[in-house]
N, C-alpha and C positions, 0 to 999 in steps of 0.2 A: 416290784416290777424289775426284771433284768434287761428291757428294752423299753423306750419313749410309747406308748397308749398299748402297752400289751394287755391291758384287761378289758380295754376297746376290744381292741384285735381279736381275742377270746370269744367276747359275745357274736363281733361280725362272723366269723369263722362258722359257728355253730349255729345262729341264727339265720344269719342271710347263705352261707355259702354250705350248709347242712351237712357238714363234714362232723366225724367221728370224732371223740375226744380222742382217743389215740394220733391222728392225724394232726390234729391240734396240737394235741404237745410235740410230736413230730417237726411242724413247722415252727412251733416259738422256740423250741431248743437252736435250729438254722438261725431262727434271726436273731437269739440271743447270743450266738456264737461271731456272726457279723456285728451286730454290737460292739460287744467285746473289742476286736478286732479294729474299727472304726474309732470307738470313744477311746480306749487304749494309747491310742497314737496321739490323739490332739487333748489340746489343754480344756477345760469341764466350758469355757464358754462358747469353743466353736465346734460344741460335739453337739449337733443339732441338728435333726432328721430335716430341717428344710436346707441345711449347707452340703449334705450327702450330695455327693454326683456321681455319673458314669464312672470314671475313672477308678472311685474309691470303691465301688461293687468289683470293680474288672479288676482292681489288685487284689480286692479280700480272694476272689475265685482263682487266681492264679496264686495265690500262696498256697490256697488247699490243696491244689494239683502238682505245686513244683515242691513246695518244703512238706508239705503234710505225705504227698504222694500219693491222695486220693484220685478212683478212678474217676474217667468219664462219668459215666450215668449218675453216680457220687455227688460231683460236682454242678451236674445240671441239676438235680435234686434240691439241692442248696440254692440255686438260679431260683427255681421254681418256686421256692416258698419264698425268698424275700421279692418275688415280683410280688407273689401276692399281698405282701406286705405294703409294698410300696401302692399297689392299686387302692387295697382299704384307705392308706393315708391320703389318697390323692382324691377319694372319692367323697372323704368326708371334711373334705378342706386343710388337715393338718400341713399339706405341702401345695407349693402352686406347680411348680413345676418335676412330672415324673421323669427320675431318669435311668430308667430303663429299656428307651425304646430300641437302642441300639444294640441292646444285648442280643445275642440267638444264641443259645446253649453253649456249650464250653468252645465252640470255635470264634468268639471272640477275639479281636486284635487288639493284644495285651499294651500295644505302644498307643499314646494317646499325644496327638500331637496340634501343636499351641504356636501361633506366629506371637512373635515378639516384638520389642521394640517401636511398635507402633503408637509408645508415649511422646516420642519425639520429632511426632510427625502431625499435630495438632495445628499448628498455624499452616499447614500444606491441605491440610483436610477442611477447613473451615471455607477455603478459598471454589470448593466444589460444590458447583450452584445447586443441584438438588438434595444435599445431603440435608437429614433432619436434624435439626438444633439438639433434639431429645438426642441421638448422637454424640454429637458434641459435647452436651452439658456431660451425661455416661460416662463417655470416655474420660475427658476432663478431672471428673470427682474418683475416677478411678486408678488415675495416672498423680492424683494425691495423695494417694494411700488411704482410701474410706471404702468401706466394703459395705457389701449391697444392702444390710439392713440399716447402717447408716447412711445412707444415699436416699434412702426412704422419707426420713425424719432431717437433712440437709437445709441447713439455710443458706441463698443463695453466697450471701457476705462472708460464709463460713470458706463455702469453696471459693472464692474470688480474693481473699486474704491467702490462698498458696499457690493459687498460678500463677508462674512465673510468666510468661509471655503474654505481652500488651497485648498484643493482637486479638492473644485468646480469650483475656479478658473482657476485652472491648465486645465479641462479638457473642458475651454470655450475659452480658450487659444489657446488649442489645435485642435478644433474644427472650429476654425477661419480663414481664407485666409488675411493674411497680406501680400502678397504679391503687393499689388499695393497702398496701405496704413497703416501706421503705426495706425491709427484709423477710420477703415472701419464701416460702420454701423454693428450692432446685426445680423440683416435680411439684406444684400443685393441681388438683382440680379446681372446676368454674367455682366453687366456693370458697377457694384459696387453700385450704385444709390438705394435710398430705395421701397421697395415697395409701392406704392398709396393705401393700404387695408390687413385687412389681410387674406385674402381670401387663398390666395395661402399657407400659413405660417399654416391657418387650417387644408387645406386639408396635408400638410406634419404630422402633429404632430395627426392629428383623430387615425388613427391606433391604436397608444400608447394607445389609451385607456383602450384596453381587459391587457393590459402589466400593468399600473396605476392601474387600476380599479376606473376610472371616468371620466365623462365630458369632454373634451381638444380642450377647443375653448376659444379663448384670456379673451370674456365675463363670461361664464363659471370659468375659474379660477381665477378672477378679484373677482367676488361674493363670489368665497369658499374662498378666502381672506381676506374677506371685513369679513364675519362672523367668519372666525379662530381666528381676532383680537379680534372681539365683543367680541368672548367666553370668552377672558382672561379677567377677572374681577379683576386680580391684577394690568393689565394699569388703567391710570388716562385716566382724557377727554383728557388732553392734547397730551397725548402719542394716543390716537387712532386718533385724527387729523395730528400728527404728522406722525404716521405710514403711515395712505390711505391717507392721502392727500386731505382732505376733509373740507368742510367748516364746520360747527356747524348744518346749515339749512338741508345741506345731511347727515353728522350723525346721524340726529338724526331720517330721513327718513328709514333709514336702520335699525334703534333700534328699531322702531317699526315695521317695518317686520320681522325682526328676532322673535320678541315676539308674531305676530299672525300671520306669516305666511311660517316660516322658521324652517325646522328640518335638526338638524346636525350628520354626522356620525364620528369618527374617522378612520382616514387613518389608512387602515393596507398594510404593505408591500407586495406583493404577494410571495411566495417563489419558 
């Protein structure tokens, strides 16, 4: 296979969506060219069709168009088949969250922009009486350097041994059901057991948004993470590997989006 369930993909294609082989191989040639392009950059554990996002479709498509020099209809062409890629993967569970919706054809706005700095604003945020815990804990395990599939599988001890401010620990503490465990998972269900996605853990924490004033989906704040670190130019290489948890191969895929295709805001607190 030169892309994640292309021999899925193959049957859905011809089965469910009665297209021609020709067409077929048409679109798996797109997406195995996206592929490419995607797993190329990052290192073989976070080359994983559920860590794709917006951003990284909207760079593969503006490198076609600016370094390859292909045209419009070209480019949309390419849109087209990995949407439909992305629909198959979403429809048969491989991914929870699609992210496509924002694309419309090659007039996409190539800059993708990320507030920052909102790790440092935890013990201000905790203090806003309707914000949800699920929030906080989010943010919290993210402003640690744990990224969204381990945030899934988190015990709560795990994260509470690196946050640094009492405050914040106190109120993850507090926010916690130990009752049937001394180290219950971050996220559990009524069974205690973790959740398989974070699907459910989105929809609790979206609200917060208009209260935040940004994005609040596990990937979402994984990104504005990933560049509030880049920003600091008084870390070493070592310290930004050490923060995101990152190989050399994916830092340095990130340093160059941030430089052609990432604008940053600072976080301001809402009053």
């Amino acid at each position: 296979m030169t892309f994640p369930y292309e021999d899925k993909f193959r049957i859905y294609c011809k089965q469910q969506k009665k297209l021609a082989d020709s067409t077929i191989s048409l679109a798996c040639s797109s997406i195995s060219t996206f592929w490419d392009y995607y797993s190329g950059s990052l290192d073989a554990t976070e080359a994983n069709v559920e860590n794709v996002t917006t951003g990284d479709i909207r760079n593969f498509l503006d490198s076609l168009e600016n370094k390859l020099h292909m045209k419009s209809n070209t480019v949309n062409k390419y849109l087209s088949h990995i949407k439909m890629y992305f629909v198959f993967l979403n429809e048969y569970g491989y991914i929870i969250t699609y992210p496509l919706l924002t694309l419309r054809g090659n007039r996409f706005n190539r800059k993708q922009n990320y507030v920052i700095g909102w790790e440092n604003y935890l013990s201000e945020l905790i203090q806003i009486k309707n914000i949800h815990p699920e929030t906080i804990k989010m943010m919290a395990a993210i402003a640690c350097g744990f990224k969204p599939k381990e945030i899934m599988i988190l015990h709560v001890n795990e994260l509470l041994a690196k946050v640094k401010e009492n405050d914040v620990r106190e109120y993850i503490q507090n926010h916690t059901n130990f009752a049937n465990n001394d180290n219950p998972y971050l996220f559990a269900r009524r069974d205690g057991k973790h959740y398989a996605s974070d699907f459910n853990i989105n929809q609790k924490i979206a609200p917060d948004r208009s209260i935040v004033g940004m994005p609040l989906t596990t990937h979402k704040l994984r990104m504005s993470y990933v560049y509030s670190v880049l920003s600091n130019s008084k870390l070493t290489e070592a310290d930004y590997i050490e923060k995101l948890h990152l190989s050399m191969k994916t830092l340095n895929y990130y340093r160059k989006n941030m430089t052609l295709y990432v604008e940053t805001s600072k976080f301001e607190l809402k009053k």
